[in-house]
Phi, psi and omega in degrees: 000163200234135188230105173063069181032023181261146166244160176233169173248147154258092193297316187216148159220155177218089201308316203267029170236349173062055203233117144267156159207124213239175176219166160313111185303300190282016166278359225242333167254015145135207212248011206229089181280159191291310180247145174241105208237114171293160193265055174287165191227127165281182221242348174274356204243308205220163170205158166343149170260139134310118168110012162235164169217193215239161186207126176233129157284107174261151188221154180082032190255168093043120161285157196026042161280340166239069177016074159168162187286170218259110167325260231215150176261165135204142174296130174213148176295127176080001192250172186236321179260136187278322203288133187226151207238170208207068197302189138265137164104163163287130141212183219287195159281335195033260178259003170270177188304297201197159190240158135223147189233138180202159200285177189179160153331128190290326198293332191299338194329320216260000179211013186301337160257020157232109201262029164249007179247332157302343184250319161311314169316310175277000167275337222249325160109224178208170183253153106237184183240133227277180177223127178205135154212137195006281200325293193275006155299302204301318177287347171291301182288352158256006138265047185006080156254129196274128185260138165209220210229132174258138171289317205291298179246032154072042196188160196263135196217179224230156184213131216220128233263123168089020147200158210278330204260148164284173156193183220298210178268022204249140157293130173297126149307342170278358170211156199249121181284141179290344170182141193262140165298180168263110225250154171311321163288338183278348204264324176300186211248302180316280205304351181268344180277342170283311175306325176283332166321282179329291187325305185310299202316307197302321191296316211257341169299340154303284203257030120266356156258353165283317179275341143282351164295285175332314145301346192265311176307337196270330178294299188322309192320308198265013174253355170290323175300315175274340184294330183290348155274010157245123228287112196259141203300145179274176181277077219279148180279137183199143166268343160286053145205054190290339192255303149351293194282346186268346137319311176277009181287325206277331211224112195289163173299117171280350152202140223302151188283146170317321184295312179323291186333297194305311188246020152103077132213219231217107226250106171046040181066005175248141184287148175251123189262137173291175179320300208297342171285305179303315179280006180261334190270329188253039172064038223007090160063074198251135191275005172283337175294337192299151189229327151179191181268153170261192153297000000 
């Protein structure tokens, strides 16, 4: 992360103390960093740990300006002294090229003239603690939101995938969120086992009307199959059925004989197709030919 032109590494994070502890990018590859940028915070964003102070790193000095040999040399373009030192508390450059100062253990004091035992403190890093607050972080993340920091007014603000700007903690009506956190009821052991029920429950209600659709086409088939050999019933004669039978004396037949069928022609102006046509056309009665059910 980049803080005040620093860049940092994040080392630890501890959500519910709101704790980072981040190191330097350029301590972490040795004392002679490329820009020389103090390690500040702003005071609305993060404020101090207990159990730290501030050490400031001089570059550029003097041989013996500050009465004693020099911890480490570094080279710096345009400067002529190498030599660098190493205080307690922030302070200025005073007659060297230039300081930076950055937090560290109150435990490191004791070791401020070993500067491989100082350079481990600053691989290991330092904490602080970030201001956020909680309530509208939490409601940012249940509209699956990124919670974050507004500079401008100074205040915790909500950032949403496909804009550019934060805004308050409620989810845009203009967008849907693509996925929700994970919440505690969900998370549990009970809701993954109901959820998995459910699941079973939808599967097997599938794959039992597929496989009874799939019996019912096999029966239609074959009863389609079987219908062209069976003899179609006649009219019966009866004299308890004179009004019957003298209707059909009266009234051509609806319906056609197997031989009719058999031989192709033409019913109340609609063609009567043979068997042997329908079943050359459908595939013998193949159920993907089918186009729907009648009466």
């Amino acid at each position: 992360m980049n803080i005040n032109e620093v860049r940092y590494r994040v080392l630890d994070i501890k959500q519910d103390p709101e704790i980072l502890r981040i190191a330097r990018e350029d301590s972490l590859v040795g004392l002679c960093p490329p820009q020389f940028v103090n390690s500040t915070f702003d005071p609305m964003m993060f404020e101090s740990v207990t159990g730290y102070m501030n050490f400031t790193f001089v570059y550029g000095c003097l041989p013996f300006d500050l009465d004693g040999p020099a911890l480490f040399t570094c080279r710096i373009n345009g400067v002529n002294y190498q030599s660098g030192f190493v205080l307690p508390k922030a302070s200025g450059p005073g007659a060297c090229y230039s300081s930076v100062f950055f937090p560290a253990p109150v435990i490191a004091l004791p070791s401020i003239l070993d500067v491989p035992a100082l350079k481990q403190y600053l691989k290991k890093g330092f904490e602080i603690r970030w201001k956020v607050d909680s309530t509208a972080c939490r409601e940012c993340l249940r509209s699956a939101g990124a919670c974050g920091y507004d500079s401008t007014s100074n205040e915790t603000t909500c950032y949403w995938p496909n804009q550019s700007r934060g805004s308050n903690t409620y989810a845009p009506t203009s967008s849907t969120p693509t996925a929700a956190p994970v919440s505690e009821e969900t998370s549990n052991p009970d809701s993954l086992k109901i959820g998995l029920s459910i699941a079973g429950t939808v599967v097997g209600v599938f794959l039992g009307c597929w496989i009874i659709t799939i019996i019912q086409l096999k029966r239609r088939k074959a009863a389609l199959l079987k219908s062209k050999d069976l003899p179609i019933a006649a009219t019966p004669s009866s004299k308890g059925l004179a009004t019957s039978t003298n209707l059909s004396q009266t009234t051509p037949s609806l319906t056609p004989s197997k031989s009719d069928i058999d031989k192709g022609s033409t019913y109340f102006g609609v063609r009567v197709f043979s068997y042997n046509e329908l079943e050359e056309a459908t595939n013998c009665f193949d159920s993907s030919k089918e186009l729907g059910d009648g009466g």
